[in-house]
C-alpha positions in Angstrom: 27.2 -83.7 24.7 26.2 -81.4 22.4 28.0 -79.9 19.9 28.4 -76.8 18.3 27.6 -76.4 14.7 30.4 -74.0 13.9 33.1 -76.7 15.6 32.8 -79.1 12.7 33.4 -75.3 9.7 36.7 -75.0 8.6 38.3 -71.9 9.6 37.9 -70.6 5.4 34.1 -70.9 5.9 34.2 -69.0 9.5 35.8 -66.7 8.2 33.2 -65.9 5.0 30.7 -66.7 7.1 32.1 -63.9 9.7 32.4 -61.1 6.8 28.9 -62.1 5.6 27.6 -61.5 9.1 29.2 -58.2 9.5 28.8 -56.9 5.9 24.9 -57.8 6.5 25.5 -55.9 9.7 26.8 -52.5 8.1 24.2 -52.2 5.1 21.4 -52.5 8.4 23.3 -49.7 10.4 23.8 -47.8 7.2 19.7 -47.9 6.1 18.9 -47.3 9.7 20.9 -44.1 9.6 19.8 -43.1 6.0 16.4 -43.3 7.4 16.8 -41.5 10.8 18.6 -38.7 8.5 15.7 -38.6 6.3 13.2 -38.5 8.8 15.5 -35.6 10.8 15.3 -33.8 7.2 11.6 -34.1 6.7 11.0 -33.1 10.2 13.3 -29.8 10.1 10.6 -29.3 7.0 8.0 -29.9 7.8 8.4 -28.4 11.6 6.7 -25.0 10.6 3.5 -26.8 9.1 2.4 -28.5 12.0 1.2 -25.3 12.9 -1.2 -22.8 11.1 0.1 -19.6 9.5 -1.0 -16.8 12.4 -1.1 -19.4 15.3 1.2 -19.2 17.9 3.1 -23.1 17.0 3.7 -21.4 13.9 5.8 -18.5 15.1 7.3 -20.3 17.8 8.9 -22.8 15.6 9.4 -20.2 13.4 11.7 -18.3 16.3 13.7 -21.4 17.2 14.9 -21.8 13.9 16.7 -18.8 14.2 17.6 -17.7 17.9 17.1 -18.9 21.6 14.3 -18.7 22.6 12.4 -18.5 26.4 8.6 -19.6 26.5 6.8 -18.9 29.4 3.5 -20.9 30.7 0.6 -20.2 32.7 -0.7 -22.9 35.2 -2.7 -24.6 32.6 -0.7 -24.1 30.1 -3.2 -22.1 27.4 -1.3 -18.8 28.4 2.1 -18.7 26.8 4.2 -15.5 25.3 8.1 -16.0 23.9 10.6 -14.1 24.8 14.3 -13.3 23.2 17.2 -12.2 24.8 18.9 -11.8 21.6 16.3 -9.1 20.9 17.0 -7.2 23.4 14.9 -9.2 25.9 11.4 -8.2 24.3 8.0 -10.7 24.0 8.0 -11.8 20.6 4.1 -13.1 20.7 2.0 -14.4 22.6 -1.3 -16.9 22.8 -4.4 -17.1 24.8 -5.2 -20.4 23.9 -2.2 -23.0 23.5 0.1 -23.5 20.5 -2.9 -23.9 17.8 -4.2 -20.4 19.5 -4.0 -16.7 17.6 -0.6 -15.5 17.6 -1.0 -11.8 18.8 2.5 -9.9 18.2 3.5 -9.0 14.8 6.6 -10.3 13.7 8.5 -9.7 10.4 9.9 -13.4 9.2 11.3 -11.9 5.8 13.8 -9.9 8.0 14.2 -12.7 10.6 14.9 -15.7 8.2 17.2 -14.0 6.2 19.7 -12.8 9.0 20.1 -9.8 7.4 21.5 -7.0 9.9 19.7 -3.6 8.5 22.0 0.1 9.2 19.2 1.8 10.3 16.8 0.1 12.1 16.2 -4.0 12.0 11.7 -3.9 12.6 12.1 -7.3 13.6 9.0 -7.6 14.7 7.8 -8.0 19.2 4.7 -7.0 20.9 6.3 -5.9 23.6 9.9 -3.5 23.8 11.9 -1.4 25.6 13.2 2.0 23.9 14.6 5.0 25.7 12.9 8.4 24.9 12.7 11.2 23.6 12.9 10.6 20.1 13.4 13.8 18.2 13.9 17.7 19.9 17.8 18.7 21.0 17.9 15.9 23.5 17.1 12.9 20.9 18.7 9.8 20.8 17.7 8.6 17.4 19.9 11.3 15.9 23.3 12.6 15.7 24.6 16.2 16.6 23.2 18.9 14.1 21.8 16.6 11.9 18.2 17.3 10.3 15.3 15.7 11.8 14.6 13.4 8.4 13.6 9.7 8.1 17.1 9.7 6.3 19.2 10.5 9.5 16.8 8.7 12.0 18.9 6.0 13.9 18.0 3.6 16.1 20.8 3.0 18.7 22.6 -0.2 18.4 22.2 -1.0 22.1 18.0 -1.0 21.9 18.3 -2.8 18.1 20.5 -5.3 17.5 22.0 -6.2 21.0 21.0 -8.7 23.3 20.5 -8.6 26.9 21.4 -10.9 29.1 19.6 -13.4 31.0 19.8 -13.2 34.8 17.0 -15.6 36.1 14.6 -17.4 34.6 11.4 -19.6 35.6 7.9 -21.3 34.3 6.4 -18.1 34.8 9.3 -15.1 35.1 12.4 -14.3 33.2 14.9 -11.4 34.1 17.1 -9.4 31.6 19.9 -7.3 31.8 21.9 -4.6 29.8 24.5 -2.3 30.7 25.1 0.8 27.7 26.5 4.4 27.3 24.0 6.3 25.1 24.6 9.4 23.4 22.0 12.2 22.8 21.5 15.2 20.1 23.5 17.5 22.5 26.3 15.5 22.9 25.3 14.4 26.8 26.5 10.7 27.5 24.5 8.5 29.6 26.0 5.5 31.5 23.2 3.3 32.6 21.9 0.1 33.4 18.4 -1.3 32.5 16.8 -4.5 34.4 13.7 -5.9 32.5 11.2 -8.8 33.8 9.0 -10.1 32.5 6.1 -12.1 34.1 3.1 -14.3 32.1 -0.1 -13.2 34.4 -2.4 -15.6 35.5 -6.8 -14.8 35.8 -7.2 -14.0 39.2 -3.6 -11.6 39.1 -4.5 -9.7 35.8 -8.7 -9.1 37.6 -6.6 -8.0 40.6 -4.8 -5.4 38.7 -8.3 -3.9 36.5 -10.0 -4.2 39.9 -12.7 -6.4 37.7 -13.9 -10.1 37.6 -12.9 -11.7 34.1 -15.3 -14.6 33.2 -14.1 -18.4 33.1 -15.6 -18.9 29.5 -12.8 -16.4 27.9 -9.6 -16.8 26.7 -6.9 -14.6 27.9 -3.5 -13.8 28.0 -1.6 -11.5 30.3 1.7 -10.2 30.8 3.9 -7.7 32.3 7.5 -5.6 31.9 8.7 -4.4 34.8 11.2 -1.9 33.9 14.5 -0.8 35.6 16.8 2.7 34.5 19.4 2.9 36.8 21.8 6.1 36.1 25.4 4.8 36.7 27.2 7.5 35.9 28.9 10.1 38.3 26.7 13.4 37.2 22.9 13.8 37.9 20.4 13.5 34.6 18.5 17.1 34.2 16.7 19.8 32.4 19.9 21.2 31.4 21.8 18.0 30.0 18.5 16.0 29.2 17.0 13.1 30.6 15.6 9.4 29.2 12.9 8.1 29.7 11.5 4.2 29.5 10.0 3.8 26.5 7.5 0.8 26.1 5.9 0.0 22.3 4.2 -3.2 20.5 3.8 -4.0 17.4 0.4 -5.9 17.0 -1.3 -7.1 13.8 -3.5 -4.6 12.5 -6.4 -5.5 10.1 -9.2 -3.6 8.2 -11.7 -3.3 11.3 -9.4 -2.9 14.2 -10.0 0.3 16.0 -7.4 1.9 19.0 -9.3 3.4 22.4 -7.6 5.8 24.1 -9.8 7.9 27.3 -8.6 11.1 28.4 -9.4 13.5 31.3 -12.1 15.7 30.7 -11.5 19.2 31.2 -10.6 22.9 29.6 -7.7 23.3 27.6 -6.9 26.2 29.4 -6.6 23.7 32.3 -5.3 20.1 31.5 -3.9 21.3 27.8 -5.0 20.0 24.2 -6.5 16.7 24.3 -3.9 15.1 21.3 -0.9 15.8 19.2 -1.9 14.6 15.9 0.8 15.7 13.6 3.6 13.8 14.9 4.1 12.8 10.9 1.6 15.0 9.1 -1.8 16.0 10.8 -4.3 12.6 10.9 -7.4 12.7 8.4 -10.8 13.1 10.4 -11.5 10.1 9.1 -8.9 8.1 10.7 -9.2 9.8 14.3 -12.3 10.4 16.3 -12.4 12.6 19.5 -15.1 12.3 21.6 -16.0 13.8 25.1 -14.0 11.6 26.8 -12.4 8.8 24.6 -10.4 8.7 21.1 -10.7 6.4 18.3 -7.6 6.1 16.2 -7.7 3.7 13.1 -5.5 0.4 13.3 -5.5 -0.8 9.5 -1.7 -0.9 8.7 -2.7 1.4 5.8 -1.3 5.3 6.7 1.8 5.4 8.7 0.4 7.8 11.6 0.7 8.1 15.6 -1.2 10.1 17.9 -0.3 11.1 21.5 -1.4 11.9 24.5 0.1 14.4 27.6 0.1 13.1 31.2 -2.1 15.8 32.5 -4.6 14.2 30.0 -3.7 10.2 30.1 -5.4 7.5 32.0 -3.0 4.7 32.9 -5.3 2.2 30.5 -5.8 2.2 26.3 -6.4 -0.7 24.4 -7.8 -1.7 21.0 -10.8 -3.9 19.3 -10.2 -6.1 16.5 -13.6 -7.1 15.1 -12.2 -9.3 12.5 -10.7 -11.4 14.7 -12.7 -10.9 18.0 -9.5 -9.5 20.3 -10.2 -7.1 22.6 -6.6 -6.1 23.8 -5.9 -3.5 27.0 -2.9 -2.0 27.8 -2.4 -1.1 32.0 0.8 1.6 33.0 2.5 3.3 35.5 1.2 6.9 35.5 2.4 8.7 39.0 0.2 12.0 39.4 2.6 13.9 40.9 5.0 13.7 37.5 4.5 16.2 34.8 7.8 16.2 33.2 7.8 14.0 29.9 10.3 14.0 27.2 8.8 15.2 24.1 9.8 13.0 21.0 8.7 16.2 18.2 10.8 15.6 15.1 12.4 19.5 16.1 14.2 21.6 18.1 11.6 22.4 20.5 10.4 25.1 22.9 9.2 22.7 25.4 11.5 19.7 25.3 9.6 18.2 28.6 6.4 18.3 27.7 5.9 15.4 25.8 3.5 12.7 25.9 2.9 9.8 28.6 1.1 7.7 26.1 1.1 6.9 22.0 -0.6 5.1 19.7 1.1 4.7 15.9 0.2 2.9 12.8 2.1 2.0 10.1 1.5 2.6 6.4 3.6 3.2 3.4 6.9 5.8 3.5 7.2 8.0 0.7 9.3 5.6 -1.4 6.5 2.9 -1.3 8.0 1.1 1.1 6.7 -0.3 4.4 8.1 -1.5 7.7 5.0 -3.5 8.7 2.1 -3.4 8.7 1.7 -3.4 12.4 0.3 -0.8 15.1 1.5 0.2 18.6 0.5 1.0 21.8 2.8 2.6 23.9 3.5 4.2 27.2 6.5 6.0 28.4 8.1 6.6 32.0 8.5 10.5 33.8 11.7 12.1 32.7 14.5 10.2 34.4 16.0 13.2 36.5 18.5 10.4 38.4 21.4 11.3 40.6 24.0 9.2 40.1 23.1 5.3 41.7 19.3 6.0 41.4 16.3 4.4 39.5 13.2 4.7 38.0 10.5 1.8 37.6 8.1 2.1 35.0 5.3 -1.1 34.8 3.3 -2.0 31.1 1.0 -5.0 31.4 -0.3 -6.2 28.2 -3.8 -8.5 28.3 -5.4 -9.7 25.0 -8.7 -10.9 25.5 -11.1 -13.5 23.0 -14.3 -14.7 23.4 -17.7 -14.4 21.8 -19.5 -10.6 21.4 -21.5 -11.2 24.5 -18.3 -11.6 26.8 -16.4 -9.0 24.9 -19.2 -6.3 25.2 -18.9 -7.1 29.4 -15.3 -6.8 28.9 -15.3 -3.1 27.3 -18.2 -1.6 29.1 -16.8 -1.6 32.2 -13.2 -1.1 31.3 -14.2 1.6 28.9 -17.3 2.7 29.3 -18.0 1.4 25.7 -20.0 -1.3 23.9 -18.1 -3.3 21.2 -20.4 -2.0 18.0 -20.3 1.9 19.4 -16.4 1.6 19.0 -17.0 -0.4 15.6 -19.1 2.3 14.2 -17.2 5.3 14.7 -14.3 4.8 12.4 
């Protein structure tokens, strides 16, 4: 028979033995946990330089530090944007080739990081947003009852800033927001409404469907779109007399030194279709920093002269879009135009004349304010919805797809000659 070794210990030397055992025990769970602490510590900091400044890993890591975030994929998994429901539901960025790719929306990490909550208006950052027009004129929404029409008094509604929206579904490729809020404009009219947003990643063959083009296999691309819901919930009608909203779509991109907006226009007589562009939405443009040709604009992109440009609906195509030589990104922006819809809200920083006939499209770029300071730099492209007129329970739906585009100059020049008309070094050389 065997015996056991432990049978012939007297119970003193079990019991040293036992508290050597379990001491031994403890300083290996302890190290074990000092070690996976360490290595939890290390990885929290180390997280954001797995990734690149600029690259898309970058910014997403950068985003889940600080709120939830949703990421949606294409099929293959190159296409991805991030979207926040904290920020009001908007694309933060957005990649056309994986997590090591370019990151495409401009985003302010100073603000972000340090959870500050700014009165005015928090520039987060987003390529992709909704607002609700107009801006400025007697039916604003940015300002308060007989207020001046300064930077000063500008205000950015609480509801469209620092809210978030909630999530209603969500998949791989689709997320849906939504946001119920009473808005207030310059006149005192209150609106009670109800916005649905979704947003939807955009495979190949779905974004050549919608520019009725063929895009080639060898280029990178990344497409998305917002479909946008206004529902008027209230129990009077939206019109002329009390003022109306509009959907208001805008990006903030990153601008660089040889980055160039294209905006065509209809062709025809003033007398006929109106003036071409507003230019003096902050100051009249320099000639230097806005081109008009016969039928296309070139508005400079640099970050450098806070600026914006529009363009009326008699005038708009549903299509703009920018080139960024530096970094080789042709980007195009699709809309909802209908041609039977004249009425726009005009955004004018005044008590207007005309308060609905305002743009359909803008373009803005950022540059310092008169104190020095600077929200970006970043530029937008934007597109806005018809003036809601909405009896009570009805809705308007107002599309913006957004496609970014990278390759080399040969595939790029296919790309804007027959979306545009134009060849990548005649847009380079006019600005």
């Amino acid at each position: 028979m065997i015996k056991s070794n432990y049978s012939k210990q007297s119970p003193r030397g079990k019991s040293i033995k036992s508290k050597l055992v379990l001491l031994l025990a403890s300083l290996i769970i302890l190290a074990n946990c000092s070690t996976k602490k360490e290595d939890s510590v290390a990885s929290d900091e180390t997280k954001l330089e797995v990734f690149k400044e600029g690259s898309f890993g970058y910014d997403l890591n950068f985003l889940e530090k600080h709120k939830e975030v949703v990421l949606l994929k294409s099929q293959d998994g190159q296409s991805q944007l991030v979207v926040c429901p904290a920020y009001q539901g908007r694309v933060m960025t957005s990649t056309a080739n994986g997590m090591e790719g370019y990151s495409f929306g401009w985003l302010n990490h100073k603000l972000i990081s340090s959870g500050e909550v700014l009165a005015q208006f928090n520039p987060i950052g987003g390529e992709e947003r909704i607002w609700f027009g107009p801006e400025g004129g007697q039916f604003s929404l940015f300002f308060k009852p007989e207020s001046s029409f300064d930077f000063d008094k500008w205000q950015v509604p609480s509801e469209i800033d620092t809210e978030p929206f909630s999530i209603t579904s969500k998949a791989q490729k689709e997320v849906v927001f939504e946001k119920a809020m009473k808005l207030e404009n310059y006149s005192g009219t209150t609106f009670d409404l109800n916005i649905q947003r979704t947003i939807k990643i955009l495979e190949k063959e779905q974004a050549g469907a919608n520019l009725a083009m063929s895009i080639p296999d060898d280029i990178k691309m990344v497409g998305f779109e917002s479909e946008n819901i206004l529902t008027n919930k209230g129990t009077t009608s939206w019109d002329k007399n009390s003022g109306a909203l509009s959907i208001w779509i805008l990006s903030m991109l990153n601008p660089s030194p040889n980055t160039t907006i294209i905006v065509p226009f209809k062709k025809g007589e003033p007398s006929e279709l109106g003036k071409i562009v507003t230019d003096d939405y902050f100051g009249k443009v320099p000639a230097d920093r806005l081109i008009v040709k016969e039928e296309v604009l070139f508005f400079k992109a640099d970050g450098k002269m806070r600026s914006k440009i529009g363009v009326s609906p008699s005038r708009a195509k549903p299509l703009m879009g920018s080139y960024d030589a530096d970094n080789k990104v042709l980007t195009v922006v699709q809309f909802s135009l209908p041609q039977d819809q004249i009425n726009y809200v005009n955004s004018m920083w005044e008590i207007q004349d005309k308060p609905f006939e305002g743009d359909a499209i803008n373009a803005y770029n950022d540059g310092p304010l008169e104190d020095g300071s600077q929200m970006g730099p970043f530029y937008e492209l934007e597109s806005s919805s018809p003036a809601a007129f909405l009896p009570p329970g009805e809705g308007l739906v107002h599309f913006h797809r957004t496609y970014h585009f990278q390759g080399n100059n040969e595939v790029l020049e296919k790309l804007s000659t027959a979306l545009f008309g134009l060849g990548l070094d005649e847009i380079m050389s006019v600005l």
